[in-house]
C-alpha positions in Angstrom: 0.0 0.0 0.0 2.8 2.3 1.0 4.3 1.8 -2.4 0.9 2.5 -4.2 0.7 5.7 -2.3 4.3 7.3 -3.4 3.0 6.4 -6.9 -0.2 8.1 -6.6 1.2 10.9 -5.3 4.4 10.8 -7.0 2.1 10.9 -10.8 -0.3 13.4 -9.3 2.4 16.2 -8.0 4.0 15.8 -11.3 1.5 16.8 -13.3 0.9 19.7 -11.0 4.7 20.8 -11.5 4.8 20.9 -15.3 1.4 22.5 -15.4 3.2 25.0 -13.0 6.8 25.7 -14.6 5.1 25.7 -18.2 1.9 27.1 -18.1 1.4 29.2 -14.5 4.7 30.3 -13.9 4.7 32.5 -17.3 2.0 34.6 -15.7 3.5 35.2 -12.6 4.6 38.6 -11.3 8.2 37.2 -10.3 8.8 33.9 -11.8 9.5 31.3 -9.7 12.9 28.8 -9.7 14.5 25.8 -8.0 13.2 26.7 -4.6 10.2 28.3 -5.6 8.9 25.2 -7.4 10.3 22.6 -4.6 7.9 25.0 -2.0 4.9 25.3 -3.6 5.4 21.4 -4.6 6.2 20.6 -0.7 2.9 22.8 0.2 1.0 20.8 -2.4 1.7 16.9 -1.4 1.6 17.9 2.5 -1.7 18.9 1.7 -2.4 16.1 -1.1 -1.3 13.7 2.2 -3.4 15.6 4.7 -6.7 15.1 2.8 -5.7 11.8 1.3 -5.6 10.4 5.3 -9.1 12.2 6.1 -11.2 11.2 3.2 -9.4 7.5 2.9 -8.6 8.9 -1.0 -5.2 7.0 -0.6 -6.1 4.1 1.8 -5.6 1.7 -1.3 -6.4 -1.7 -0.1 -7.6 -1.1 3.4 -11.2 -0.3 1.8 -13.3 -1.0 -0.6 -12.3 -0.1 -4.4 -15.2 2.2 -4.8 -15.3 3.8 -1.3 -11.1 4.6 -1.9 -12.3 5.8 -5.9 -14.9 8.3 -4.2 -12.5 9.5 -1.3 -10.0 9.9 -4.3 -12.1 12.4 -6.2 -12.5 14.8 -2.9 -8.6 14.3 -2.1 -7.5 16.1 -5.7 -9.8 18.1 -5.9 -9.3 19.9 -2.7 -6.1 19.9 -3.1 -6.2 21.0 -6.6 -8.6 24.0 -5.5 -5.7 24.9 -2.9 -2.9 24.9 -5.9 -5.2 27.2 -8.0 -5.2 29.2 -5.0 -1.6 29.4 -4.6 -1.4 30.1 -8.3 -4.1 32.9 -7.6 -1.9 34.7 -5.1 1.2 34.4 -7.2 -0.3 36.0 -10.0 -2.3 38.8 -8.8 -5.6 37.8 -10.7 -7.9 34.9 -11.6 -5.6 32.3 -14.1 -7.0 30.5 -16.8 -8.3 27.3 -14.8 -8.6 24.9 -18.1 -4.7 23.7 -17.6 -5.4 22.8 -14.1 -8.7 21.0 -15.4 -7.0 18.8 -18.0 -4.4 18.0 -15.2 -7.3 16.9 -12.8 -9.0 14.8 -15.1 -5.6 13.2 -15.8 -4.5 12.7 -12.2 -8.1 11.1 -12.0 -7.8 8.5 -14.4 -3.9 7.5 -13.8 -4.9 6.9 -10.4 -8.2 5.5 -10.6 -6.7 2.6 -12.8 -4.0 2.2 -9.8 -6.0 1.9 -7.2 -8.5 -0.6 -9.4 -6.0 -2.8 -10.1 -4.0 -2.5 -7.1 -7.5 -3.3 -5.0 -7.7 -6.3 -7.2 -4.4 -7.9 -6.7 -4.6 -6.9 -3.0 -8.3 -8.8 -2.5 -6.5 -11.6 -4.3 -3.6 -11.7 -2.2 -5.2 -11.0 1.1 -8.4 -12.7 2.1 -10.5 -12.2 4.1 -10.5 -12.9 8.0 -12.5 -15.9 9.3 -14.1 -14.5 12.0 -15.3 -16.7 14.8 -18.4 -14.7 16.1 -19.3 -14.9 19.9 -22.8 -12.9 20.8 -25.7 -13.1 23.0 -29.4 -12.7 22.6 -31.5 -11.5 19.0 -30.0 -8.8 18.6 -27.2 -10.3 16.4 -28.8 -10.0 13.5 -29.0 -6.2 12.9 -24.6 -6.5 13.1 -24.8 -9.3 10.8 -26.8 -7.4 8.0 -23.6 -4.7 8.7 -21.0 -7.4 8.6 -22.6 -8.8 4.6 -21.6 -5.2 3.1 -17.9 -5.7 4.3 -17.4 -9.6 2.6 -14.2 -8.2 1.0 -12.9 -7.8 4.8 -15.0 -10.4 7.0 -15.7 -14.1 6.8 -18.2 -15.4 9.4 -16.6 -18.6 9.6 -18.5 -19.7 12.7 -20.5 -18.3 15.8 -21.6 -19.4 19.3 -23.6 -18.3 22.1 -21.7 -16.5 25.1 -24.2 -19.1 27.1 -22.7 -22.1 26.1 -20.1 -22.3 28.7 -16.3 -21.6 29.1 -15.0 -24.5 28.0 -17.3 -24.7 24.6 -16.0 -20.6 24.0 -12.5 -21.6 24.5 -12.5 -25.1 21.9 -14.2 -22.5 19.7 -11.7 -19.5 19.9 -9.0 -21.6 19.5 -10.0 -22.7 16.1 -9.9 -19.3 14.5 -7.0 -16.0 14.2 -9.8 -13.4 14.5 -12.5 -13.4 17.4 -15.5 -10.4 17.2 -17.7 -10.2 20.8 -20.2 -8.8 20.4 -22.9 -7.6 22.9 -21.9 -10.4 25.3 -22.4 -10.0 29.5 -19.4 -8.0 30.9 -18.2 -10.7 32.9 -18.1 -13.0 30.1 -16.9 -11.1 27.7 -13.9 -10.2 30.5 -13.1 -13.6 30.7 -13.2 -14.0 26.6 -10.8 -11.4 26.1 -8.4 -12.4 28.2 -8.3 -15.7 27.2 -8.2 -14.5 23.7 -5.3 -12.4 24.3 -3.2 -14.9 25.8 -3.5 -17.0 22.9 -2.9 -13.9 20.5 -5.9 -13.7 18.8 -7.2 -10.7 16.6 -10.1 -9.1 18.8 -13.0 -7.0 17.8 -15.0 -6.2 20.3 -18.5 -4.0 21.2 -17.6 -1.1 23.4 -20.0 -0.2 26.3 -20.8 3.2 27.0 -17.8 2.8 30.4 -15.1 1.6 27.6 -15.8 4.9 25.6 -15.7 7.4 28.2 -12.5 5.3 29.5 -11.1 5.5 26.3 -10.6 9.3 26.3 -9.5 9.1 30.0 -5.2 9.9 30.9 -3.0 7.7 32.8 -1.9 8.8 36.0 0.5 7.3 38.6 -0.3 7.3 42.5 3.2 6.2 43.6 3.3 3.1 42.3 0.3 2.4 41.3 -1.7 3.0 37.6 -4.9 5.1 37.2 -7.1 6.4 34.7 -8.1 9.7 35.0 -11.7 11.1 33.5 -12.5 14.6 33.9 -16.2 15.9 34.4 -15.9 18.6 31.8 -14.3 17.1 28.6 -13.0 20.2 27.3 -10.6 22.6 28.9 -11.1 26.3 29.2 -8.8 27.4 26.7 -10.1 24.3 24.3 -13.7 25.9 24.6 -12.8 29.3 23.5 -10.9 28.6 20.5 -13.6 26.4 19.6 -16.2 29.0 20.4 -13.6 31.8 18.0 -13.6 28.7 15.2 -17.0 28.6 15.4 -18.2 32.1 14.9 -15.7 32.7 11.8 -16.5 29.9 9.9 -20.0 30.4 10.5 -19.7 34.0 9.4 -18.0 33.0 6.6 -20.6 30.4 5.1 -23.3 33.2 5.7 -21.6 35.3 3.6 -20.2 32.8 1.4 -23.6 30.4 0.8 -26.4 33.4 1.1 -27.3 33.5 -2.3 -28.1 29.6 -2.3 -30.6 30.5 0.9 -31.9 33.1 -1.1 -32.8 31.1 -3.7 -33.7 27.9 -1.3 -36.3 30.5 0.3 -37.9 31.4 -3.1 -37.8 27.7 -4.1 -40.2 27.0 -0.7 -42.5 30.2 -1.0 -43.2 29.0 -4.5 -43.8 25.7 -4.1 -46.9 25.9 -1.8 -47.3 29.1 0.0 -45.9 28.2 2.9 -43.1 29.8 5.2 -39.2 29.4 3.9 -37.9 28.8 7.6 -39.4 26.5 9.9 -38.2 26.5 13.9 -38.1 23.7 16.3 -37.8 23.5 20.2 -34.2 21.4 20.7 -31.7 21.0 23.7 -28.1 22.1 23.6 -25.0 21.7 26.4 -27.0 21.5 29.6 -29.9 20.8 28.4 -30.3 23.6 28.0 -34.0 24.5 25.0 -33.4 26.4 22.2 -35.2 27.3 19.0 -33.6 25.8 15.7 -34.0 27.1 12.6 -34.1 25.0 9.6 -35.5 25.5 5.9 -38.8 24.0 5.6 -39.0 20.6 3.6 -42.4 19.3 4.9 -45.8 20.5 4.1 -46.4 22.9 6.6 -48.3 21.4 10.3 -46.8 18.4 8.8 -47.2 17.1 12.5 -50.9 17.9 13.1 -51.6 15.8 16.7 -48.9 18.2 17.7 -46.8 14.9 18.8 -43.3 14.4 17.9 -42.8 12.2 14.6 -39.5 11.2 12.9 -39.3 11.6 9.5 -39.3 8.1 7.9 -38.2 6.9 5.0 -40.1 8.0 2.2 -42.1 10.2 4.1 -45.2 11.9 2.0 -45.0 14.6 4.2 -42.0 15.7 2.9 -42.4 18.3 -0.3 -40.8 18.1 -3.6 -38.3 21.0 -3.3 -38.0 19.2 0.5 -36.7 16.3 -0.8 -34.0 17.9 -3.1 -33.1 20.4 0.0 -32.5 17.2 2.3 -30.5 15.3 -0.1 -27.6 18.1 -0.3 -28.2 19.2 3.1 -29.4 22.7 2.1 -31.9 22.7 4.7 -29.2 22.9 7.6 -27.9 26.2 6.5 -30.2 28.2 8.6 -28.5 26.5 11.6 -25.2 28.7 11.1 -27.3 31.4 12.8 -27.8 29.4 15.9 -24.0 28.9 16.0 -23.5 32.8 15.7 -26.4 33.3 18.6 -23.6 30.8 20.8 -26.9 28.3 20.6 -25.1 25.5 18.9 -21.3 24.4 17.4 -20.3 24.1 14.3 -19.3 20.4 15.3 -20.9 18.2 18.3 -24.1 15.9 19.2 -27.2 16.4 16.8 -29.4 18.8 19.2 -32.8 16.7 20.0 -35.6 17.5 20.8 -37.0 17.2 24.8 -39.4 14.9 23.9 -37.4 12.4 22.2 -34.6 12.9 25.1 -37.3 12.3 27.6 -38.0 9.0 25.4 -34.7 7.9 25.4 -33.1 8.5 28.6 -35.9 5.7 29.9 -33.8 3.0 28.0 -30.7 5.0 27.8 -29.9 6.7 31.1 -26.3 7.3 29.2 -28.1 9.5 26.5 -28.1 13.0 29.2 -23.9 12.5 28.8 -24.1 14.2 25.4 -25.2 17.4 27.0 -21.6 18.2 28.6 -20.9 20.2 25.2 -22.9 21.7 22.6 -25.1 20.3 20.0 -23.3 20.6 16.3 -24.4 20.6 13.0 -22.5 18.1 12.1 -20.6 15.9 14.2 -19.3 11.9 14.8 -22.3 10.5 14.6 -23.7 12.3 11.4 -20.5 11.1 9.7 -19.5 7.8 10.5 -23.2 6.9 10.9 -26.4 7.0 8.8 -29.9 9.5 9.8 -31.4 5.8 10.8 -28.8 4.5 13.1 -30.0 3.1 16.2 -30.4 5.6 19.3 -27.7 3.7 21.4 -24.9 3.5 19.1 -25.4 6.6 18.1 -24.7 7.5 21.7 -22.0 5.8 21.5 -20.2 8.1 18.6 -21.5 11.1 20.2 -19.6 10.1 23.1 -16.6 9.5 21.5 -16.6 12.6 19.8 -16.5 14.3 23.4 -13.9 11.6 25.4 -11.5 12.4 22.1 -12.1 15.9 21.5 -9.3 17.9 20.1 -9.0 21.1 17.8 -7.7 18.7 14.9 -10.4 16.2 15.5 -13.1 19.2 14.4 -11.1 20.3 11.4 -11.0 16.7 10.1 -14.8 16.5 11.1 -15.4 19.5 8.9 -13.6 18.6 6.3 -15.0 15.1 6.1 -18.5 16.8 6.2 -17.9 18.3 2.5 -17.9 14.4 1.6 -20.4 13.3 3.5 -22.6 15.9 1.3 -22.1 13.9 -1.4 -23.2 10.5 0.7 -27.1 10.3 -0.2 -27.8 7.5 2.3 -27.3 9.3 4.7 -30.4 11.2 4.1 -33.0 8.9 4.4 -35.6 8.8 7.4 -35.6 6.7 10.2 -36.7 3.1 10.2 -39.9 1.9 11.6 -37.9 0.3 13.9 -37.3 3.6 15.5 -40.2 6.0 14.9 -41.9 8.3 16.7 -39.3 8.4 18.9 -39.7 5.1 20.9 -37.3 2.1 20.9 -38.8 -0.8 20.1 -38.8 -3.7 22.6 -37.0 -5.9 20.8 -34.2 -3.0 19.8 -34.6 -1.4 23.6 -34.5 -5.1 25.4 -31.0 -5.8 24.8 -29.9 -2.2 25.8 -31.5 -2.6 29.0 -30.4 -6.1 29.7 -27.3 -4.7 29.2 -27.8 -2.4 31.8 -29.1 -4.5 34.3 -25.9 -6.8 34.0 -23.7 -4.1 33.9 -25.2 -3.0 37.6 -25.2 -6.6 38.8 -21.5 -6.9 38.2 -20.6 -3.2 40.5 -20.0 -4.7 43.9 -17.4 -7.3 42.0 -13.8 -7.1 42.7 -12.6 -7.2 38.7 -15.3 -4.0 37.6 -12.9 -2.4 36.6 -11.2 -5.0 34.5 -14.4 -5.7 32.9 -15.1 -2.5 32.3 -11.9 -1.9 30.5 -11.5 -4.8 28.8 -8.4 -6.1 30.8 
């Protein structure tokens, strides 16, 4: 893969330098030499490497051919947009951008025939793991509709019960390199793991809500003895205000930048049935705390008539013609950048919900109050590494994440991954009826709870901890 990579990126800055020494450099003010070209060259491929790492447009091999062809297109043409840029500033004016198109399309096809053929021989070369699969209860088969879409990576070679005994587990694990757990008792799975490690297996397993917030915690040392240390408040001080500064610019910015698209969104809505352009809705932010949101309208207005709560679903009639072309491209967020100039949301953080469905959920998911310690986002964890219909829990789960790793660099590459995600239709679509209306089903809200309940049963033992973190 590594030698892939130098290719791509070898081919693809290249073509950048000859359209800049015989095309760009002609135009500039002061032309540029030796050093000039090996700077703007080094500025290029740091970036060309920056973008190729967050969108997976160079991860040849470690995903899927298509999903590593679609990361591709956003990697080169970022960093193609920041060239141009560069080339901008040199030259005091707007160049002719048809060079640096030609170049694109060829830096497209070179490398989208690489990474094609390279994905083949590495798919031929490296199959895929047999996974031995150890889970409890029903609830195994929503993961093993996930695992079916990653058959160039995963091979459910077998699976057992946690409930069939010790000694059953262990004759099992040691017939197979790679072990998943998933959704097993605490105690259990403590036991599994360790036995697993001894023997060096591969391990996947299901975080709980205590491994995640764990996760983000830092080592300490009393004397001679290891800690983890969680704080209360994820984020320091000085973290919250240049987060707060981030947030106000680049919100400014997009109003500024985007407000002829709004303009023309709000016409779109007034003509197509009368109705209002903006449509507010009571949500909850850090603390709880209510606020209104403002969104464009894509449903027929009092498109909640009982005056109950009601998820959009998928393919939901309610939903209006110019609605449905406003969700797919996410044009009907842009109102939000207001609430993050009024200090009532982020740019990045937990979706905001609304009290009613947080009421809902905090019956099943106590947990679900813990993404309140920052504030909601537009986008954020969840939205990106998880679909509009992903269930409740685990999308807890990335929430929390988000918050336990928080870091300045973590947002930019959240906001950067967000202009592909754009781009991502399924991530559009309503909400299951598994999950409408805001309730959990009892067969999606069981397992949770049971969950739960073993969870509490296993406090007063001496190896919580080790349970807890996996040890």
């Amino acid at each position: 893969m590594l030698a892939v990579c130098t290719l791509m990126v070898a081919a693809d800055a290249t073509l950048i330098l000859y359209v800049l020494n015989r095309i760009y450099n002609l135009e500039f003010r002061t032309q540029l030499y030796l050093r000039g070209h090996i700077f703007v060259m080094a500025l290029y491929i740091g970036v060309f490497l920056f973008l190729g790492r967050v969108f997976g447009g160079i991860l040849v091999g470690v995903r899927r051919i298509g999903e590593v062809l679609f990361s591709f297109f956003f990697t080169v043409i970022f960093s193609d947009i920041f060239f141009y840029l560069i080339v901008m500033l040199l030259s005091y004016k707007f160049p002719d951008p048809l060079p640096l198109l030609v170049v694109w399309l060829c830096q497209l096809g070179f490398s989208s025939i690489l990474i094609i053929i390279t994905g083949k021989i590495y798919q031929n070369l490296f199959k895929p793991f047999e996974v031995l699969l150890i889970y409890q209860g029903e609830s195994i088969k929503q993961f093993m509709d996930k695992l079916l879409t990653r058959r160039d990576q995963f091979h459910i070679a077998d699976s057992i019960s946690s409930d069939e005994g010790e000694e059953a587990l262990h004759k099992a694990i040691m017939r197979y390199n790679t072990v998943m757990l998933w959704d097993i008792p605490a105690a259990t799975r403590n036991s599994v793991f360790k036995y697993c490690y001894e023997n060096s297996k591969r391990i996947y397993a299901m975080p709980n809500i205590s491994d995640i917030i764990l996760n983000g915690s830092a080592p300490v040392h009393l004397f001679d003895t290891p800690l983890l240390l969680t704080e209360g408040n994820p984020l320091e001080y000085e973290e919250r205000v240049v987060k707060r500064i981030m947030d106000f610019i680049l919100s400014l910015a997009l109003i500024i930048l985007l407000s002829p698209i709004m303009l023309i969104t709000a016409i779109a809505i007034r003509l197509c049935d009368g109705g209002p352009a903006i449509y507010s809705q009571i949500r909850c932010t850090k603390n709880r705390k209510e606020f209104r949101i403002y969104k464009f309208r894509s449903m027929v207005v009092n498109a909640e008539k009982q005056g109950q709560a009601v998820l959009a679903m998928e393919k939901d009639p309610r939903i209006t013609p110019v609605g449905r072309i406003i969700r797919k491209v996410r044009i009907d967020e842009l109102p939000q950048l207001f609430n993050v100039i009024k200090g009532d949301m982020s740019f990045v953080g937990p979706r905001p919900e609304r009290p009613e469905f947080i009421e809902k959920y905090e019956k099943t998911m106590p947990e679900f109050s813990y993404r309140h310690k920052v504030r909601a986002g537009i986008t954020g964890y969840a939205q990106l590494y998880g679909k509009y219909n992903t269930l409740p829990y685990d999308k807890l789960k990335f929430d929390l994440y988000y918050i336990e790793q928080y870091s300045i660099w973590l947002d930019i590459k959240l906001m950067i991954l967000t202009c592909k995600i754009l781009f991502t239709m399924e991530s559009t679509e309503g909400v299951s009826e598994e999950v409408s209306a805001g309730e959990l089903k009892p067969e999606i809200a069981a397992p949770q709870k049971k969950r739960r309940q073993q969870e509490e049963k296993m406090k007063g033992a001496a190896d919580d901890l080790g349970s807890h973190t996996g040890t």
